[in-house]
C-alpha positions, 0 to 999 in steps of 0.5 A, spaced: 500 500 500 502 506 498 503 512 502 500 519 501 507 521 500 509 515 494 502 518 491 502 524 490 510 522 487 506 518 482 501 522 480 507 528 479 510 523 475 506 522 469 509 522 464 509 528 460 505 532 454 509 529 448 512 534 443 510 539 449 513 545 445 508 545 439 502 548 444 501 555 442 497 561 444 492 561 450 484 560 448 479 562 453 471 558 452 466 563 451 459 561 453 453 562 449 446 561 450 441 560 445 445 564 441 446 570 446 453 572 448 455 570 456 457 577 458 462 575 464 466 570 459 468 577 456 473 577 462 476 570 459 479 574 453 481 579 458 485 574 463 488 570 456 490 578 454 494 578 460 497 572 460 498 572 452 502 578 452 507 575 457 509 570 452 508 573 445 502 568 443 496 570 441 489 570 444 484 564 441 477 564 443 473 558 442 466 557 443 461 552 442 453 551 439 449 549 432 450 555 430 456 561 432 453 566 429 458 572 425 456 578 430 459 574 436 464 572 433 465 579 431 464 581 438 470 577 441 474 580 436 472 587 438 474 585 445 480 582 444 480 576 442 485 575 435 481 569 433 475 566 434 475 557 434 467 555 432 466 548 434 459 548 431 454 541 432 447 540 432 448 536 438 451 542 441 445 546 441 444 545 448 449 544 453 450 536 454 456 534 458 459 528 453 458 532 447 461 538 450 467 534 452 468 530 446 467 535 441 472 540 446 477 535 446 477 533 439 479 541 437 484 542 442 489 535 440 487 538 433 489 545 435 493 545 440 493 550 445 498 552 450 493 554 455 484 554 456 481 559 461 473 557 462 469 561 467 469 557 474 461 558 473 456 552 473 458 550 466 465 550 467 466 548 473 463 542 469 467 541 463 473 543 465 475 537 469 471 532 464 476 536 459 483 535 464 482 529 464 481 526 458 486 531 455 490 528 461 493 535 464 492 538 470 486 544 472 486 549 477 480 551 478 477 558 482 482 562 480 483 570 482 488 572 477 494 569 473 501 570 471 506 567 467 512 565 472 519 560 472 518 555 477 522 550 480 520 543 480 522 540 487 521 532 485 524 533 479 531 538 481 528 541 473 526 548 472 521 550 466 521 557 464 514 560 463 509 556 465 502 560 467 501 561 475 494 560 476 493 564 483 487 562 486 484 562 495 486 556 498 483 553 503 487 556 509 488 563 510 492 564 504 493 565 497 496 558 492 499 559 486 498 552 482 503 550 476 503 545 470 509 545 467 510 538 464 503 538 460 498 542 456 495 545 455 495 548 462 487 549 465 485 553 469 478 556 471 477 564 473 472 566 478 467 571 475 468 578 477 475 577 477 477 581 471 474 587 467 472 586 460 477 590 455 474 596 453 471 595 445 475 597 440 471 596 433 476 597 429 479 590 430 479 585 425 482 577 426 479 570 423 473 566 424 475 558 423 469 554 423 470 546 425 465 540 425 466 535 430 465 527 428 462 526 436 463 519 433 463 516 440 457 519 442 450 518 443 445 522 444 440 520 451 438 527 452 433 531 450 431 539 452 424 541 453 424 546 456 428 552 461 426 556 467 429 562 469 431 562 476 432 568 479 439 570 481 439 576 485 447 575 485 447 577 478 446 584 480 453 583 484 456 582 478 455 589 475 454 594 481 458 600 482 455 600 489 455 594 494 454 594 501 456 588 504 453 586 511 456 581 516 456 578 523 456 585 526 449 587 525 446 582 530 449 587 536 451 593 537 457 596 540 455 595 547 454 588 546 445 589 545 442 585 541 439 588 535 434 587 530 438 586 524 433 588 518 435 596 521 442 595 518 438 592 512 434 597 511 440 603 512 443 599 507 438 600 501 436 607 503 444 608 501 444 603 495 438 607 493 440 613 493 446 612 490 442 609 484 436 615 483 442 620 484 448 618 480 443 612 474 448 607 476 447 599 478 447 598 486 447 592 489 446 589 497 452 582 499 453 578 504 459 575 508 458 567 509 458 568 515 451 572 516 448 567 511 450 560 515 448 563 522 440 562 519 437 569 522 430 568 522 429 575 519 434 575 514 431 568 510 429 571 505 433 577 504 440 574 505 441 568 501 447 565 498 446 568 491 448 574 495 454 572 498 462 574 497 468 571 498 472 565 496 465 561 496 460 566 493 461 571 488 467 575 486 466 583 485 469 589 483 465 595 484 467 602 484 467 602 492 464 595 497 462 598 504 464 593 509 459 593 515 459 589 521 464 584 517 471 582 520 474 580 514 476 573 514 481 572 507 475 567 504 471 574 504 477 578 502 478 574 496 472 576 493 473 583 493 480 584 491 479 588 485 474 594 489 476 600 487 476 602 494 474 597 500 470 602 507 470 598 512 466 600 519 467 596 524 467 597 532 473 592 533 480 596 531 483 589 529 479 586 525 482 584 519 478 587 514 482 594 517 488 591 514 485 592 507 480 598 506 483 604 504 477 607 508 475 605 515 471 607 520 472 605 528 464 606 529 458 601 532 455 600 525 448 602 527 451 609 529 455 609 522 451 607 518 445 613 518 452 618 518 454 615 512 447 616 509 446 624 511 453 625 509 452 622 502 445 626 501 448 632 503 453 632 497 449 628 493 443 634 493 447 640 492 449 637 485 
């Protein structure tokens, strides 16, 4: 029987990708739905920029349906794709996982990349794995950022040289940097929320290449009736310029005393709303894990998981995040690291989330909170 330790000296001695140095440039999957454009995956052409630009490749987008239709096509151009990989089957008018994967890992051998970036959303937090391991590579998922970097291979005494360092939140209190040196392409999923889309730029031009899978290995056993909009109050998150995230810290005051947490709800919304009827932009209320899982009978319906920040929840990046009541554990951290500016208002001076906002206020919320309010509306009505 082996050991961990002769187990994982096992899995890190596969035997590596063949002609290793024929991968080239960095594809992101875009995803469509009944032919419309996936707006978040817009932030996987941005994050493969990134990346290409550090190695002198090109930026691929790959997408797949029945029909991928010109405007899209054009569309990713614009937004910084330098080509568009159309992998185009009637059996991949809806998502289906072994058609999806069948027909991915036929273009991939086909064509090579280096690297695949897929959004770390319900999709493809499915896919990527089926992929990885049918390419026989590896896969970081949840991501936050990426680089390209040298590393060291402690087991094999061998250094590779630019190899993609995938940054993600462990499951401590720290952030991992994750690398696949010996095999390709190198997969990676990139939370959404983590990367601004590039700016449109029109006058882009780049190719359209069109490919028909054989899914020769495929049987269809799945057919779709229907689909039901869910709502997902989450969404909003996504593209608030405002958020105001409430923790732990609304159960209490400052004094110890319990209060009625639907209060700091409700000056939340007053500033949220404001905001909106004043300035005309997107506002949106969050939520630390920690207020979710504490199950507070007022707040069922009003702080729900769609809501939630952090490692576990949704990654935001709006122009300024109010952190009320929450201490700020990495996992919530994680999710706001791309805020324009982070005001915390926290009674405890050494709370963590101190550490990182640009603002903060030593304040009982409570008392806060209504300040922040006035303070907003005088400014806001005198203009």
């Amino acid at each position: 029987m082996q050991s961990q330790n002769q187990q994982t000296q096992t899995l890190n001695m596969l035997p590596p990708t063949p002609d290793i140095e024929s991968y080239r440039d960095v594809w992101t999957f875009v995803e469509i739905f009944r032919g419309e454009l996936i707006s978040y995956s817009l932030e996987g052409i941005a994050a493969a920029r990134k990346i290409a630009s550090k190695v002198g490749m090109k930026v691929g987008a790959l997408v797949a349906g029945d029909k991928v239709s010109d405007d899209i096509a054009k569309t990713l151009i614009e937004h910084g794709a330098d080509y568009v990989v159309a992998v185009e089957h009637q059996y991949l008018a809806d998502y289906e996982p072994l058609a999806y994967t069948e027909a991915l890992e036929e273009i991939v051998r086909l064509r090579k990349p280096w690297a695949l970036i897929f959004m770390a959303d319900e999709m493809g937090r499915d896919l990527a794995p089926r992929l990885a391991y049918r390419l026989v590579t590896g896969l970081a998922t949840d991501n936050i950022d990426f680089d390209v970097e040298d590393f060291f291979h402690g087991l094999l005494k061998e250094k590779f040289t630019n190899i993609l360092a995938q940054i993600r939140p462990d499951f401590a209190t720290r952030i991992a940097k994750i690398y696949t040196p010996r095999h390709r392409p190198q997969i990676a999923s990139l939370r959404p929320g983590s990367f601004k889309p590039l700016q449109r730029d029109r006058s882009r031009v780049g190719d359209i290449y069109r490919y028909t899978p054989s899914l020769k290995n495929y049987q269809k056993k799945v057919r779709v009736v229907d689909y039901e909009k869910i709502e997902d109050r989450g969404a909003e998150l996504l593209g608030a310029k405002l958020i105001v995230g409430l923790g732990l810290g609304i159960l209490r005051d400052a004094e110890g005393n319990a209060k009625n947490p639907l209060e700091a709800v409700d000056m939340a919304r007053k500033i949220l709303d404001l905001v909106r009827r004043k300035l005309g932009v997107e506002t949106a209320l969050g939520a630390s894990r920690a207020l979710i899982h504490a199950d507070v009978k007022e707040l069922r319906e009003i702080i729900t998981h769609d809501i939630q920040i952090g490692q576990t929840g949704k990654t935001v990046s709006p122009k300024v995040y109010i952190a009320a009541g929450i201490s700020g554990a990495i996992q919530h951290r994680v999710g706001i690291l791309r805020a324009g500016s982070v005001v915390a208002i926290n009674i405890d001076p050494r709370a963590p989330i101190h550490e990182i906002a640009h603002y903060s206020i030593i304040e009982d919320l409570y008392r806060a909170l209504p300040k922040l309010y006035e303070a907003l509306q005088k400014k806001l009505e005198s203009r």
